[in-house]
C-alpha positions as CSV (number, residue, x, y, z in Angstrom):
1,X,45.9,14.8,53.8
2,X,47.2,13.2,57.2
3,X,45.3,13.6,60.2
4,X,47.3,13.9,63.6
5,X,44.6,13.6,66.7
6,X,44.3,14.8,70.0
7,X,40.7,13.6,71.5
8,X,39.1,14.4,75.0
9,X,41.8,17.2,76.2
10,X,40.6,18.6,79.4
11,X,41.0,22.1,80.1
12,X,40.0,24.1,83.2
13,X,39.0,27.4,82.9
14,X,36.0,30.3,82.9
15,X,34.2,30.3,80.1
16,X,30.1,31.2,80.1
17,X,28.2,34.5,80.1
18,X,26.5,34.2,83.3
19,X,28.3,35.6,86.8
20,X,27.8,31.7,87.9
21,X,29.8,30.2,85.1
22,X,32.3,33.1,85.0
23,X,32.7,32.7,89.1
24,X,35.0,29.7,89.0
25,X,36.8,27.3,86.5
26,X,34.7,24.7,84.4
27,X,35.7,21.5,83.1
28,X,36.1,22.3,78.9
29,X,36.9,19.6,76.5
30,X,38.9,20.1,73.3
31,X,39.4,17.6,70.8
32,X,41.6,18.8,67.4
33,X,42.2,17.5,64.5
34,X,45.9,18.5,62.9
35,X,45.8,18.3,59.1
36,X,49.6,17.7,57.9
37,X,52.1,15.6,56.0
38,X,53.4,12.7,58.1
39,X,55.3,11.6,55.2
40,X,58.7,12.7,56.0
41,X,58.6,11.9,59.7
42,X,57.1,8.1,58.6
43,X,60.6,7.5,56.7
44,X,63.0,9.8,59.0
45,X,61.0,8.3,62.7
46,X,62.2,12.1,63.8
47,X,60.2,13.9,65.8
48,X,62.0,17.3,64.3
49,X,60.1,16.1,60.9
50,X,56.4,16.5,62.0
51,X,53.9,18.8,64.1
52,X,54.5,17.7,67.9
53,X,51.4,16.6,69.5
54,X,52.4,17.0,73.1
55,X,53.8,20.6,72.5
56,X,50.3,21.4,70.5
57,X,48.2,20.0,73.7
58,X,50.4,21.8,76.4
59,X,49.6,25.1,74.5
60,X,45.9,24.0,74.2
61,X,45.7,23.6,77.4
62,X,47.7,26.6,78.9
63,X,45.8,29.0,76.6
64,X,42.3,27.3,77.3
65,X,42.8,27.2,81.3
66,X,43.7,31.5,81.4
67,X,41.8,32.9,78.6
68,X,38.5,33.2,80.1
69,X,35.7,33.2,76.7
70,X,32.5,33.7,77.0
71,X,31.5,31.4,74.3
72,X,32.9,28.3,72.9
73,X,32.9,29.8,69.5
74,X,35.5,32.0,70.7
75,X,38.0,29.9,72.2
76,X,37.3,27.2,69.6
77,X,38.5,30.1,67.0
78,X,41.1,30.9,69.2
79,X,42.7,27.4,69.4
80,X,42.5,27.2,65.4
81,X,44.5,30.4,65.1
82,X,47.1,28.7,67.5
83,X,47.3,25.6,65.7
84,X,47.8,27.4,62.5
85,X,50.7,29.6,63.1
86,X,52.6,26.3,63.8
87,X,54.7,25.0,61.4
88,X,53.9,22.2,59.4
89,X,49.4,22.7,60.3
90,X,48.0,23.0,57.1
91,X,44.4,23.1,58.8
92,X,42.4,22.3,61.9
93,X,39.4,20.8,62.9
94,X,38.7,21.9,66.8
95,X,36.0,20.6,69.1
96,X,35.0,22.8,72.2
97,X,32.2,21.4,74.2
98,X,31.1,22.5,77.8
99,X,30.0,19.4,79.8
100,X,26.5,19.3,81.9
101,X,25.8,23.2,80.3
102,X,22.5,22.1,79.1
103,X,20.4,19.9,81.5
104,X,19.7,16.6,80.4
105,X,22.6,16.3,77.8
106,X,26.3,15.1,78.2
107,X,27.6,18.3,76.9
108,X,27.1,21.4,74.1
109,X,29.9,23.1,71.8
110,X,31.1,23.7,68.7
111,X,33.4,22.5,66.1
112,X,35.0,24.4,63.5
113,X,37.7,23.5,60.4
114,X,40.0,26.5,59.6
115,X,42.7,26.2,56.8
116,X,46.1,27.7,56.0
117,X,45.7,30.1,52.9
């Protein structure tokens, strides 16, 4: 199965339990992981022949910057059931991770693989 990427997208928006995270946007990065066939579009070199990566990240990021989770759990599930209603996603593999949200690490999250039936 191809793999179309999208690593380090960075989303603004209020996610946490706690009054302090919920107060005000947080920094919230998203990588995904598109699973699809790029064989058409490798012949064709026609963007109408393969999931659009630009479109996928501008809806990532729209949805991700006004949804307002309290967990990344949820909005990572969230994202895949996005992805998947596109056409031509087979499955996902999403990455949501909330920078400095445990002291003395980089960042925490979650990453989750959902699939097309």
């Amino acid at each position: 199965m191809d793999q179309i990427f999208i690593d380090h997208l960075l989303a603004r928006g209020i996610i946490g339990i706690s009054e302090n995270e919920r107060s005000q946007p947080q920094d919230i990065l998203i990588n995904i992981v598109i699973f699809t066939d790029i064989s058409k579009v490798a012949v064709s070199d026609d963007i109408e022949d393969t999931v659009n990566y630009r479109s996928m990240a501008k809806m990532v990021l729209a949805y991700a910057n006004e949804v307002g989770r309290h967990t990344v759990e949820a909005l990572a599930a969230d994202i895949a059931q996005l992805l998947l209603k596109e056409t031509g996603v087979r499955g996902v593999r999403v990455r949501v991770e909330k920078p400095g949200a445990v002291r003395f690490s980089r960042s925490v999250g979650v990453e989750i693989e959902r699939w097309n039936p």
